[in-house]
FILO-316503 format. One record per residue (C-alpha): y, z, x; residue in three letters. Coordinates in steps of 0.5 Angstrom, whole numbers, padded with zeros to 4 digits, always signed. Last residue first. Layout:
! residues N
YZXAla
...
END
This chain:
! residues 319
-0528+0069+0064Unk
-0535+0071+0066Unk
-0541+0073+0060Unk
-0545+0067+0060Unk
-0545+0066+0067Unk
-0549+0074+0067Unk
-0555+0071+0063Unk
-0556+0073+0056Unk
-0560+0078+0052Unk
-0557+0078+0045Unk
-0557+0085+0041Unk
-0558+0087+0035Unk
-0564+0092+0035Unk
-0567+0089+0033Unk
-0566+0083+0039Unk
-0567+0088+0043Unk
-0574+0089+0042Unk
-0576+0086+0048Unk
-0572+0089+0053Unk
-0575+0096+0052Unk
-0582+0096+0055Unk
-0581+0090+0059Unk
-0575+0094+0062Unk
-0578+0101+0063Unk
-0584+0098+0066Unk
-0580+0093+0072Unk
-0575+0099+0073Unk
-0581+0104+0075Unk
-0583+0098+0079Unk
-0577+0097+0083Unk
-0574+0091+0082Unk
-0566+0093+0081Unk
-0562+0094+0077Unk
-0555+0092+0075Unk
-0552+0092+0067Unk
-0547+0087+0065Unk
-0543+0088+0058Unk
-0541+0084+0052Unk
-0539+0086+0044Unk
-0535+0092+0047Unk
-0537+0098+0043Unk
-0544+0094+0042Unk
-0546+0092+0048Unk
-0543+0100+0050Unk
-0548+0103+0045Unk
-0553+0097+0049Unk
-0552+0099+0056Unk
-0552+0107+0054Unk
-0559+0105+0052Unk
-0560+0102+0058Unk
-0558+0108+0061Unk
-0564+0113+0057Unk
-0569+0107+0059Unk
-0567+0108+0067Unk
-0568+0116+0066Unk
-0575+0117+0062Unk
-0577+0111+0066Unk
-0577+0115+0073Unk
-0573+0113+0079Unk
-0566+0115+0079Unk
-0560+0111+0081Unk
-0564+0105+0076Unk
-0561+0102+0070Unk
-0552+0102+0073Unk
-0548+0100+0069Unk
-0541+0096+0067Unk
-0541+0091+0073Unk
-0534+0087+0073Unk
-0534+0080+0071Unk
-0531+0073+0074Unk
-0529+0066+0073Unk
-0525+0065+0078Unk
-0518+0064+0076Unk
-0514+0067+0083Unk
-0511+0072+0080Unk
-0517+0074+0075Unk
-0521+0074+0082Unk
-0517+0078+0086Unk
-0517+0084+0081Unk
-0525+0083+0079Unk
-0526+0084+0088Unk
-0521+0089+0089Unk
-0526+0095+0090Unk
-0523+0102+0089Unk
-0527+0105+0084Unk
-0533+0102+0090Unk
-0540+0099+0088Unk
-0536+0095+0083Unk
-0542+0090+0083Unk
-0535+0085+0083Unk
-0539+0078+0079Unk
-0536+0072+0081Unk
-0536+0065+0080Unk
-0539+0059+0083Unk
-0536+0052+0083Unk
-0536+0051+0091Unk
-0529+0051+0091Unk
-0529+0058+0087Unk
-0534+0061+0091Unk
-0530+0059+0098Unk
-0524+0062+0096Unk
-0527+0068+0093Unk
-0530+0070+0100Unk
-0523+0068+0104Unk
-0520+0073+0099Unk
-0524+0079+0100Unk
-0523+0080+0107Unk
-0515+0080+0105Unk
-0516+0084+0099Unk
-0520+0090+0102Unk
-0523+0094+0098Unk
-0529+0090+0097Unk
-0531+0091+0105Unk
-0532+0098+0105Unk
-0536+0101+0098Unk
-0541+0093+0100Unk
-0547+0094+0098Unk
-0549+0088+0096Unk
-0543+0083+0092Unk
-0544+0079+0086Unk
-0545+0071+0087Unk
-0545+0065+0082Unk
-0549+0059+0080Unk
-0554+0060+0085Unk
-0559+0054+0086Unk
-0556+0052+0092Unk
-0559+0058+0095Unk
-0558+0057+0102Unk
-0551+0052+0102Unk
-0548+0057+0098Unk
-0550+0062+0104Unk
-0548+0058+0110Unk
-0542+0056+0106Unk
-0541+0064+0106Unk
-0542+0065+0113Unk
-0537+0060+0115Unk
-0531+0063+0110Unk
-0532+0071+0113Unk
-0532+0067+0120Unk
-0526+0063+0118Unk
-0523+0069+0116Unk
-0523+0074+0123Unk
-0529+0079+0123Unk
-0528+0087+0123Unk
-0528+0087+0115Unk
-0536+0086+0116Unk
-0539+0081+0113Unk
-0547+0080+0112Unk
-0552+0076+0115Unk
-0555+0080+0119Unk
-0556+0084+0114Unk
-0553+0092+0114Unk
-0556+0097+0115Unk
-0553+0105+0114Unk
-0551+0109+0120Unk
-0546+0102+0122Unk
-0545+0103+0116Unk
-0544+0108+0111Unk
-0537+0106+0109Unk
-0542+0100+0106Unk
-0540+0092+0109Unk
-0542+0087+0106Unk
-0549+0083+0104Unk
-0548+0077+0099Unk
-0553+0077+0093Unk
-0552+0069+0091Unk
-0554+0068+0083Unk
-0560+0066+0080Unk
-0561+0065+0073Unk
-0567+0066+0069Unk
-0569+0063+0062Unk
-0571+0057+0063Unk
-0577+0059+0069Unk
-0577+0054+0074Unk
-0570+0056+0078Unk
-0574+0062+0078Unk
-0580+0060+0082Unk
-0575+0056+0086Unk
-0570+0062+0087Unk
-0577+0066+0088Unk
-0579+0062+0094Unk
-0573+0061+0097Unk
-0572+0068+0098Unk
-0579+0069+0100Unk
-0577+0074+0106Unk
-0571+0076+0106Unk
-0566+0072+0109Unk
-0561+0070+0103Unk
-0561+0077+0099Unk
-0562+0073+0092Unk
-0559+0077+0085Unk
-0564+0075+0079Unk
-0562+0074+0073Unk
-0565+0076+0067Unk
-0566+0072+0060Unk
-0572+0075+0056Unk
-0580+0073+0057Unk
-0582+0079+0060Unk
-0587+0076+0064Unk
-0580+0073+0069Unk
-0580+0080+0072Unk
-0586+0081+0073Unk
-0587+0074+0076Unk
-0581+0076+0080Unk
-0584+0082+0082Unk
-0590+0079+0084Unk
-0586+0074+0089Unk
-0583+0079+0093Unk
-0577+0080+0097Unk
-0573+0075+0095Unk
-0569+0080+0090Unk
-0565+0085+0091Unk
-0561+0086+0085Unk
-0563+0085+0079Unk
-0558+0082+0073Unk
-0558+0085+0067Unk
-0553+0081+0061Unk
-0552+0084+0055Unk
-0548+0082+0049Unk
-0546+0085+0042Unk
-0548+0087+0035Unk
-0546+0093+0031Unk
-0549+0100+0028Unk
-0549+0105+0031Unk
-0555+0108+0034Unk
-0560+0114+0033Unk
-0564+0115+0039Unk
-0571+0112+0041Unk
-0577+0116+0038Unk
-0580+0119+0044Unk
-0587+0114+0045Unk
-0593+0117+0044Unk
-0597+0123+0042Unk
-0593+0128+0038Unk
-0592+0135+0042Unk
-0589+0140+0038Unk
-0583+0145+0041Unk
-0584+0152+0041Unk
-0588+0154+0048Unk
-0583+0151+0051Unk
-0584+0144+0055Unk
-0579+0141+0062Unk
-0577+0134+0063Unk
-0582+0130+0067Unk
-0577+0128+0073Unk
-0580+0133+0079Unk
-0587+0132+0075Unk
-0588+0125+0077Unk
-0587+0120+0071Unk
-0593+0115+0070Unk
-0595+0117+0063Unk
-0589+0121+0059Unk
-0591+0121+0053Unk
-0598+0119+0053Unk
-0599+0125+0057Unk
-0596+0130+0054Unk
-0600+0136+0054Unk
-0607+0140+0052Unk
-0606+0135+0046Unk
-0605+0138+0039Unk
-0609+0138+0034Unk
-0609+0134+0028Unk
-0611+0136+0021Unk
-0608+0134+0015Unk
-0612+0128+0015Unk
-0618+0132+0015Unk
-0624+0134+0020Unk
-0628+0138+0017Unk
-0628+0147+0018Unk
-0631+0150+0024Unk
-0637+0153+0023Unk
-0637+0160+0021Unk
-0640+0166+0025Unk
-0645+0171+0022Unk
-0640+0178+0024Unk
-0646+0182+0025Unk
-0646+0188+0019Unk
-0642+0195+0021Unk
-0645+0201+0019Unk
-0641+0206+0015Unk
-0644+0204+0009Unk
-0651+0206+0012Unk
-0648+0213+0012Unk
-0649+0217+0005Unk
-0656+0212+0003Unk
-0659+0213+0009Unk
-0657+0221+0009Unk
-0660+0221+0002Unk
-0667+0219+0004Unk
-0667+0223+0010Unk
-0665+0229+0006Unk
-0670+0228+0001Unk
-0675+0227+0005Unk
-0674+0233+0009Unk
-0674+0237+0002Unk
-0681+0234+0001Unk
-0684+0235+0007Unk
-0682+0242+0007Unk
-0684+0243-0001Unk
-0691+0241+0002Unk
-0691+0246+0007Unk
-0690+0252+0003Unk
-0694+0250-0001Unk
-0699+0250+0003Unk
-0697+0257+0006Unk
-0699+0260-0002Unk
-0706+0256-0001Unk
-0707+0260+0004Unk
-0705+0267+0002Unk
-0709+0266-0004Unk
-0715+0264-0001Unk
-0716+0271+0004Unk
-0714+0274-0001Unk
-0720+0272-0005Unk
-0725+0272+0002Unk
-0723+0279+0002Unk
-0724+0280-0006Unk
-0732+0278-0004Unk
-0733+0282+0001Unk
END
């Protein structure tokens, strides 16, 4: 009985060592295992703050808008992925160097009392071209008689190729009428504005190829001491030919600012006006008193005189 329970003895304790080996071995495998594969593992990415702001570091705008503020999208002028946007004005292009002259008359005027204000805020010699019978003609041609550097100028209706389709004033000439009718109505203007000390033609594509209907017209303007600037709104007009004839002081429009209304645009012509102030010596450009004009002009107008040109009115520049 006593060697059974001896057996008995050694067969247990031989499966306890068994055992314990087992564990053992696991262990050791779990160990080792953590060891083989935990490099594998990939750590969370810790983010890293945003770098301070340098001077070597600006970001660029979500768009243009202090370039081209105030434009609509038809003219706003189109970006590719590739180009560099630099907040603020567009860098004006290169010019020759030179002076000259520059007179800029604008048209329609008579309309509005604010936009002679504007105009005249700009602190640069203008001249405003009248349309007698617009509703406060006679309040902006006193407004600018009172203004020293604006001068006035008589705005006479004619008839367009488009008329009777496109309107005309009331007061306008029509190649239809008789000369003394012609010669009455430009009295009546004269006598209207007598501020004026010239006059250049509104519209007028039909009437100013006519030399028998512009004759009255530089007759009278000539007697009443006016002189006469040709709009040139037709490459057949007469008007300077007839004028030179007659030994009116007269001049020729050399520029349109404002066919388009944008900035862009009416900026870019009076830059094509300055290049060519500069080739001549003198030039006249016409515009009109739409805001997008009142804008570009009292942006760029001021700095002319760096740019060297003289800002002028339009009698200094007839001969």
């Amino acid at each position: 009985m006593t060697k059974s329970r001896r057996n008995r003895y050694k067969r247990n304790r031989g499966g306890s060592t068994y055992a314990a080996l087992g564990i053992l071995v696991a262990v050791l495998l779990a160990v080792g295992g953590y060891f083989l594969f935990a490099p594998r593992m990939k750590s969370p990415k810790i983010p890293l703050p945003p770098p301070p702001p340098s001077a070597f570091y600006s970001p660029l705008p979500d768009k243009p808008t202090a370039i081209y503020e105030g434009l609509s999208s038809a003219h706003a002028p189109s970006l590719h992925t590739d180009e560099t946007l630099h907040p603020g004005k567009p860098a004006a292009p290169p010019e020759q160097p030179g002076t000259g002259r520059l007179a800029i008359i604008v048209d329609d005027m008579g309309t509005s009392m604010q936009e002679a204000r504007a105009l005249a805020g700009i602190r640069v010699p203008l001249t405003f071209s009248i349309i007698p019978g617009l509703r406060n003609y006679r309040a902006v041609a006193s407004y600018a008689a009172g203004e020293g550097a604006i001068e006035t100028m008589i705005h006479i209706p004619m008839q367009p190729k488009e008329w009777p389709q496109r309107r005309l004033e009331a007061n306008g000439l029509l190649v239809s009428m008789a000369d003394s009718e012609i010669r009455e109505r430009i009295e009546g203007l004269v006598n209207d504005l007598p501020q004026a000390s010239g006059a250049n033609n509104h519209m007028g594509s039909e009437f100013t190829e006519h030399d028998d209907k512009m004759q009255p017209v530089l007759e009278v303007l000539k007697r009443k001491g006016l002189f006469f600037v040709d709009s040139a709104t037709s490459s057949k007009s007469v008007g300077l030919r007839l004028s030179r004839g007659m030994q009116l002081k007269s001049a020729q429009r050399n520029v349109f600012l404002d066919n388009e209304q944008n900035v862009e645009y009416i900026t870019g012509q009076i830059n094509q006006a300055v290049r060519l102030a500069k080739k001549k010596g003198e030039a006249i450009a016409i515009c009109h008193p739409h805001a997008a004009t009142i804008k570009a002009l009292a942006s760029v107008l001021p700095g002319m005189e760096r740019r060297g040109i003289t800002l002028v009115t339009a009698s200094q520049l007839v001969n």
